[in-house]
C-alpha positions as CSV (number, residue, x, y, z in Angstrom):
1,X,-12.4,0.4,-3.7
2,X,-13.4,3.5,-2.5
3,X,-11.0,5.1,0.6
4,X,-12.8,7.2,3.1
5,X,-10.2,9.9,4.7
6,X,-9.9,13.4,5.8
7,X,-7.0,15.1,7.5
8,X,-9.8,15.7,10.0
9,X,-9.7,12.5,11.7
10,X,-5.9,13.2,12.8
11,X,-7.3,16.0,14.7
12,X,-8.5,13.7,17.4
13,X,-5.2,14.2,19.8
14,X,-4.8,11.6,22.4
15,X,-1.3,13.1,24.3
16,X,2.0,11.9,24.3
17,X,2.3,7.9,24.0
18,X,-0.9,6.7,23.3
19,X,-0.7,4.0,21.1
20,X,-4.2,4.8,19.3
21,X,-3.0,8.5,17.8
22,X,-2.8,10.1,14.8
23,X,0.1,8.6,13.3
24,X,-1.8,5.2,12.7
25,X,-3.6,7.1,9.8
26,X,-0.2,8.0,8.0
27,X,0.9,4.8,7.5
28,X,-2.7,2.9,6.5
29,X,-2.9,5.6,4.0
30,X,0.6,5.2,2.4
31,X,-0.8,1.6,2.3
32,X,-3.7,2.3,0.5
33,X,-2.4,4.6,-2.1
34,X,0.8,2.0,-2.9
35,X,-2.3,0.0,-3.7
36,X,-4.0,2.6,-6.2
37,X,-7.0,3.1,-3.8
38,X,-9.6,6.4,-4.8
39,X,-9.5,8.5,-2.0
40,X,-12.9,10.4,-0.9
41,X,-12.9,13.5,1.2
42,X,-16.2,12.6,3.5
43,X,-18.3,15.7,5.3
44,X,-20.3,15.8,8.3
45,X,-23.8,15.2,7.2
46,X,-27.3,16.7,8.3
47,X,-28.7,13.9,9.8
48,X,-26.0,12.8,11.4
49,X,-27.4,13.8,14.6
50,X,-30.4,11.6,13.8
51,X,-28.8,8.8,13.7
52,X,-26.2,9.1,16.6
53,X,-29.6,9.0,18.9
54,X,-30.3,5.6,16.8
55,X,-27.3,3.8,19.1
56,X,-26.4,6.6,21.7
57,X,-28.2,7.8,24.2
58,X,-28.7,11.5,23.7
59,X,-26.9,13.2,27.3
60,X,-24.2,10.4,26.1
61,X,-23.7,12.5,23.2
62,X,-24.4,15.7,24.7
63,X,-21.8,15.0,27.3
64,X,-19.3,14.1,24.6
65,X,-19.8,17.4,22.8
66,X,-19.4,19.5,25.9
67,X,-16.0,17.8,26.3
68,X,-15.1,19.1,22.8
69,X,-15.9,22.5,24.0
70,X,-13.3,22.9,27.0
71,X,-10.5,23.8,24.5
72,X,-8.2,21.5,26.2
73,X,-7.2,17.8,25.9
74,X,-9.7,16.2,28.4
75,X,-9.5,12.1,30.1
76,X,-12.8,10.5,29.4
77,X,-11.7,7.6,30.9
78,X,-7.9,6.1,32.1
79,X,-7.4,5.0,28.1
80,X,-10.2,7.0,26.1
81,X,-9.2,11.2,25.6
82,X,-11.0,13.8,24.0
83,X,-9.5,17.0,22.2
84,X,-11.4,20.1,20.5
85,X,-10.9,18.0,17.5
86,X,-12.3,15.4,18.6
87,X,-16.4,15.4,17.7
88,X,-15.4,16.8,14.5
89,X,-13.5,13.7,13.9
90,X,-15.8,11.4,15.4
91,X,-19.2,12.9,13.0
92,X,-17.4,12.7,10.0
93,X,-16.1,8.9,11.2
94,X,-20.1,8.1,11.4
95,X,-21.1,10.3,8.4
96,X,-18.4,8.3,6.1
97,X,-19.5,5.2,7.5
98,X,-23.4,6.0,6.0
99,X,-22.1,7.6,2.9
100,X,-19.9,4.2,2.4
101,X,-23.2,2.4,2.7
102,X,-25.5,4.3,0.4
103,X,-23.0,4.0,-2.3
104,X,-23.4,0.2,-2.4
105,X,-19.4,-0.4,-3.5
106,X,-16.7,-1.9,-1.7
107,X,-15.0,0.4,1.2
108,X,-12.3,1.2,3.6
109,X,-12.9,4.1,5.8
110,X,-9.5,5.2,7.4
111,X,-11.5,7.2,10.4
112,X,-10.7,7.7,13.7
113,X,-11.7,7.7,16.9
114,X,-12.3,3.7,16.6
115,X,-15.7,2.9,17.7
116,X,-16.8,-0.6,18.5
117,X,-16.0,-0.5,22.4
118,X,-18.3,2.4,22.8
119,X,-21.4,1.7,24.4
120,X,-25.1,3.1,24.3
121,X,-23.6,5.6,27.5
122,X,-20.2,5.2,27.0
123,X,-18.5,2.4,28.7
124,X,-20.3,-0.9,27.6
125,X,-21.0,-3.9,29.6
126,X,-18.6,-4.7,32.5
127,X,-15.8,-2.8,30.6
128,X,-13.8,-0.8,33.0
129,X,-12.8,1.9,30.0
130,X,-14.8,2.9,26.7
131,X,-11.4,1.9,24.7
132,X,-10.0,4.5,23.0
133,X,-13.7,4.7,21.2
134,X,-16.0,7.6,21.3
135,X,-19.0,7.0,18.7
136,X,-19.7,3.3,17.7
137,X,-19.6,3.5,13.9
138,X,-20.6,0.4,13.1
139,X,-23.8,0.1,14.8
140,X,-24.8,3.4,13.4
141,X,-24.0,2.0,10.3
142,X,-26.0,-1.5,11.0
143,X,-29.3,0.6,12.3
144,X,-29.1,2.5,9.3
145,X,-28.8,0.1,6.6
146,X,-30.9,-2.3,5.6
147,X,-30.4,-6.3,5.8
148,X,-26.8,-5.1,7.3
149,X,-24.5,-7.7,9.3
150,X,-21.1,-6.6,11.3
151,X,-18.6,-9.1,11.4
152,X,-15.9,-7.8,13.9
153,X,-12.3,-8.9,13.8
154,X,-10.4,-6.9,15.8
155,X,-8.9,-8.5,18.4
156,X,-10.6,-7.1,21.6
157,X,-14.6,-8.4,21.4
158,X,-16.7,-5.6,20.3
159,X,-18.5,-4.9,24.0
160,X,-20.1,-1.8,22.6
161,X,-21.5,-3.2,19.0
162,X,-22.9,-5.9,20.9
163,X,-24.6,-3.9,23.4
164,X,-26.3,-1.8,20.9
165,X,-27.5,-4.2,19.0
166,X,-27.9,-7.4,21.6
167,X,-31.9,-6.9,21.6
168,X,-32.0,-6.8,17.7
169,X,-32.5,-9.0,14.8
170,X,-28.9,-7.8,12.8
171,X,-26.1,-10.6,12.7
172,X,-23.0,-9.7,14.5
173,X,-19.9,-12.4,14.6
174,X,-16.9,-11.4,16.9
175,X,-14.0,-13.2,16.5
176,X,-11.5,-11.6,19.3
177,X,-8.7,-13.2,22.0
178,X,-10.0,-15.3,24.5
179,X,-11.9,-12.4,27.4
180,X,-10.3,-14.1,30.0
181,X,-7.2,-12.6,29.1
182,X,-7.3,-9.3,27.1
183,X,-9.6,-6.0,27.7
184,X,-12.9,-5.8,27.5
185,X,-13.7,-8.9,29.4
186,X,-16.8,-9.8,27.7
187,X,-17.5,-11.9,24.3
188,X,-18.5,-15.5,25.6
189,X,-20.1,-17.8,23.3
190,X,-23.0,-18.2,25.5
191,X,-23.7,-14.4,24.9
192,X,-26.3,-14.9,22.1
193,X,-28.9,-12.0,22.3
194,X,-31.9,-11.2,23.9
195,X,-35.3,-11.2,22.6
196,X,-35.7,-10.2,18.5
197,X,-32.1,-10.5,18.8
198,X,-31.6,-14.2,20.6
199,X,-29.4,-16.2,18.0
200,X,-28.2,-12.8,16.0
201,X,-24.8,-12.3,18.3
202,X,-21.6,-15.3,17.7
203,X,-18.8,-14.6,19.7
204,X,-15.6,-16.7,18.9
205,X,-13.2,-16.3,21.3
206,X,-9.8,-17.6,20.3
207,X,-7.0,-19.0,22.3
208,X,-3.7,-16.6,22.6
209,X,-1.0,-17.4,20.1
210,X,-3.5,-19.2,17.7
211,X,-2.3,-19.1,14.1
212,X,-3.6,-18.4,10.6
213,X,-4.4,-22.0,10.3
214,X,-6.8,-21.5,13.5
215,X,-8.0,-18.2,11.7
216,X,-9.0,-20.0,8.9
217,X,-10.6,-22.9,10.3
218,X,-13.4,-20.1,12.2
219,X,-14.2,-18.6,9.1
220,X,-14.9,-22.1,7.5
221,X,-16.7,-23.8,10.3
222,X,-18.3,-21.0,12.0
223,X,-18.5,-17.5,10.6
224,X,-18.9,-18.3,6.5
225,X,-21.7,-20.6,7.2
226,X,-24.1,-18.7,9.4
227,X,-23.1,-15.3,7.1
228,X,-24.5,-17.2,4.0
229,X,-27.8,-18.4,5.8
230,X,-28.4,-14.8,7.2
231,X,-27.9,-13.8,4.2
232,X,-26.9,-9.7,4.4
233,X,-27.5,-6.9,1.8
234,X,-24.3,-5.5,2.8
235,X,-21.4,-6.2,5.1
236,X,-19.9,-3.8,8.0
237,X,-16.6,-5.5,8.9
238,X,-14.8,-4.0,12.3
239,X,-11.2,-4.4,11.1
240,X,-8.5,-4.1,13.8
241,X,-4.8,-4.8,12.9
242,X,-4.1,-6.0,16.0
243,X,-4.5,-9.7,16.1
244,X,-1.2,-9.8,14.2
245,X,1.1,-11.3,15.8
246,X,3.6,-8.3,15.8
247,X,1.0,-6.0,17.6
248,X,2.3,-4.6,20.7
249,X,-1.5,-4.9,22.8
250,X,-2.3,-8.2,22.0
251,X,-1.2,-11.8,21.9
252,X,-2.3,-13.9,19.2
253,X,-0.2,-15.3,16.1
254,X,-1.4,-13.9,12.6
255,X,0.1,-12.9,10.3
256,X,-1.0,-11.4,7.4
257,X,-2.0,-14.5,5.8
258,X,-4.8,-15.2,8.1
259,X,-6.1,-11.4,8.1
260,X,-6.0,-11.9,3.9
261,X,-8.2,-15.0,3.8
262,X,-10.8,-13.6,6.0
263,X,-11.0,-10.5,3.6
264,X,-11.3,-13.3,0.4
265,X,-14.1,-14.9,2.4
266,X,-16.1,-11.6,3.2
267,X,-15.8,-10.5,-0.5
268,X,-16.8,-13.8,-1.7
269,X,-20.3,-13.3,-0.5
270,X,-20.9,-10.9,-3.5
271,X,-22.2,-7.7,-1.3
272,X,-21.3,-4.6,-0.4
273,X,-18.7,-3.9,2.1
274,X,-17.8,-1.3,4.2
275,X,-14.8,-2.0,6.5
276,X,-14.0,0.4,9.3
277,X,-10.8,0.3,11.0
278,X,-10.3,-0.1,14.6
279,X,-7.5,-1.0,16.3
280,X,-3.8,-2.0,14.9
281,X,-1.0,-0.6,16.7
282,X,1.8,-1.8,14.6
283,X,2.6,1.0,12.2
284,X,3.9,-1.5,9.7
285,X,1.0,-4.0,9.8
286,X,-1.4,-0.9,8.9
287,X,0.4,0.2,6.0
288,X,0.8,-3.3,4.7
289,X,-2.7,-4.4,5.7
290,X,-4.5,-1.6,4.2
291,X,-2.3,-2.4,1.0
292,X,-3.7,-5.6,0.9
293,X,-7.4,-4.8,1.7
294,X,-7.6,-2.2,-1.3
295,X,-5.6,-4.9,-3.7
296,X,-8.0,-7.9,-2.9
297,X,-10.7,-6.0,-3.1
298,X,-10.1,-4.4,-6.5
299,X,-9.4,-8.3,-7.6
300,X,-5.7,-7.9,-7.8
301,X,-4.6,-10.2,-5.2
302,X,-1.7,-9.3,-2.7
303,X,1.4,-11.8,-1.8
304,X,2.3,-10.8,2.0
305,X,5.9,-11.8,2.7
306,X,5.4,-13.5,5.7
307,X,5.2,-17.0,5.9
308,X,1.8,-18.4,6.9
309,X,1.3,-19.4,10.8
310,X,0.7,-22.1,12.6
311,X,-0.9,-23.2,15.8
312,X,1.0,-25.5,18.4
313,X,-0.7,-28.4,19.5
314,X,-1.7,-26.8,22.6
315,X,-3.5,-24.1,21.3
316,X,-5.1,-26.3,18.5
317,X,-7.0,-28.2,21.2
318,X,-7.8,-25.6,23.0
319,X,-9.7,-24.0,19.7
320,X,-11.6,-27.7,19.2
321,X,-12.7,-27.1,22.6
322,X,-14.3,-23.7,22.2
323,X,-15.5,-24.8,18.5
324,X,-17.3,-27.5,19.5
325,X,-19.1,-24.8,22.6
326,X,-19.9,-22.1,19.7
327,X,-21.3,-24.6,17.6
328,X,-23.5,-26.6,20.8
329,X,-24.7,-22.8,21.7
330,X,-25.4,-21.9,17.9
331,X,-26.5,-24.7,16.5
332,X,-30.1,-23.9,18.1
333,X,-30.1,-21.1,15.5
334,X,-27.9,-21.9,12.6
335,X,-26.9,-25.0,10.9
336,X,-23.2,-25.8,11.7
């Protein structure tokens, strides 16, 4: 497995005590090279530009690069910051993501700014912040590629990706906490697309403190089954951390069990893919995580020391409930 990174991307400053900084990178490196991983210095490329406009719109971008120019740490938003560092950071994010998809192998690219809460202008939806995100990576990635699905399992829904690509026929699956009761708010199962796009966009939300036996049981009933009918070339997966149970912003119950059956699943379908990370904010679960992304995917397997979790009764019911609502809105599209 190829590993995307550049000292550049820690030059996206975010000021004292914001838990999406540069230190994340340190530790999902040491991660990946405990693991072996080959490491790739990417560049900003020419048509970079080009294919920001493809999911941005251009004063979006222009606005973006202005704020990069004021020399001086600047809010965006009450979460998201921008730096001088920043749009260097960000191109070379979106430039690694495209050179991760023409080379057709397995990769992790260890970029930030994250991307997937960032909107066609910014802010996405009914988001009240662009969350932490400044260029959405992985639908640049998706509009350029070809026969490309995004499967998204961070733990906040993907308000941006889905914006960007709601009117179009690419698959995305987000599988994130329940929007009623973490950031951004959106990512309803009844959110399925519009026109070319109706049927292409599965949200899963999942009930708070749900386990890696609840983890499992989406990727079996819901997201491995429409992945295999759509049938992608290659496979963009939005990896956040941060549904692990030990993350500080969130509240669900993985461990790293769940998080390593949903990689065996994706690399089971026999394609390329690229994964991006997103969120994570527990140091530990990045280092260990990206250990055991670059060990599965170079077939060597990875034995976390947790013990596998598992969802109370309460929380079991409430995932049947929602199930059996993703699968009635679905099931007009895909057979489940």
């Amino acid at each position: 497995m190829k590993v995307y990174y550049d000292d550049v991307f820690k030059g996206h400053e975010t000021g004292p005590g914001h838990p999406e900084n540069p230190r994340r990178l340190d530790y999902a490196v040491e991660g990946a090279r405990e693991a072996g991983a080959l490491f790739v210095s990417p560049r900003v490329r020419e048509d970079v530009a080009q294919r920001l406009e493809a999911a941005h719109r251009r004063d979006y971008i222009k606005y973006v690069e202005d704020l990069c120019g004021l020399g001086a740490l600047t809010e965006l938003d009450g979460d998201t910051w921008v730096s001088p560092g920043t749009c260097a950071a960000a191109l070379t994010a979106v430039s690694a993501v495209l050179d991760a998809l023409d080379s057709r192998e397995h990769s992790y690219v260890l970029a930030r700014p994250p991307g997937h809460h960032a909107g066609k202008a910014g802010r996405a939806l009914t988001a009240p912040t662009q969350g932490f995100c400044i260029f959405n990576t992985a639908a640049v990635g998706a509009l350029y590629g070809e026969g490309v699905a995004v499967v998204d399992i961070d733990v906040h829904h993907g308000n941006g990706t889905q914006e960007i690509l709601y009117d179009k026929d690419i698959l995305y699956i987000s599988t994130h906490q329940d929007p009623l009761t973490l950031y951004p708010g959106t990512g309803f199962p009844d959110e399925v697309g519009v026109g070319r796009g109706e049927g292409y966009n599965v949200n899963i939300p999942m009930p708070p403190g749900l386990g890696d036996d609840g983890f499992k049981r989406i990727f079996d009933e819901v997201v491995m089954p429409i992945l295999r009918q759509y049938g992608p070339r290659a496979l963009i997966v939005s990896l956040g951390w941060d549904a692990h149970r030990e993350d500080p912003l969130a509240d669900m119950g993985f461990t790293l069990n769940g998080y390593r059956y949903a990689i065996r699943s994706l690399l089971g379908l026999n394609v390329p893919i690229v994964f991006l990370l997103e969120g994570g904010y527990n140091y530990q679960v990045l280092r260990e995580g990206s250990k055991l992304l670059v060990m599965e995917a170079a077939g060597l397997g990875y034995a976390p020391s947790e013990e596998q979790s598992s969802s109370d009764h309460r929380v079991w019911s409430r995932l049947s409930k929602i199930l059996d609502e993703v699968k009635a809105v679905q099931s007009k599209h895909w057979r489940l």
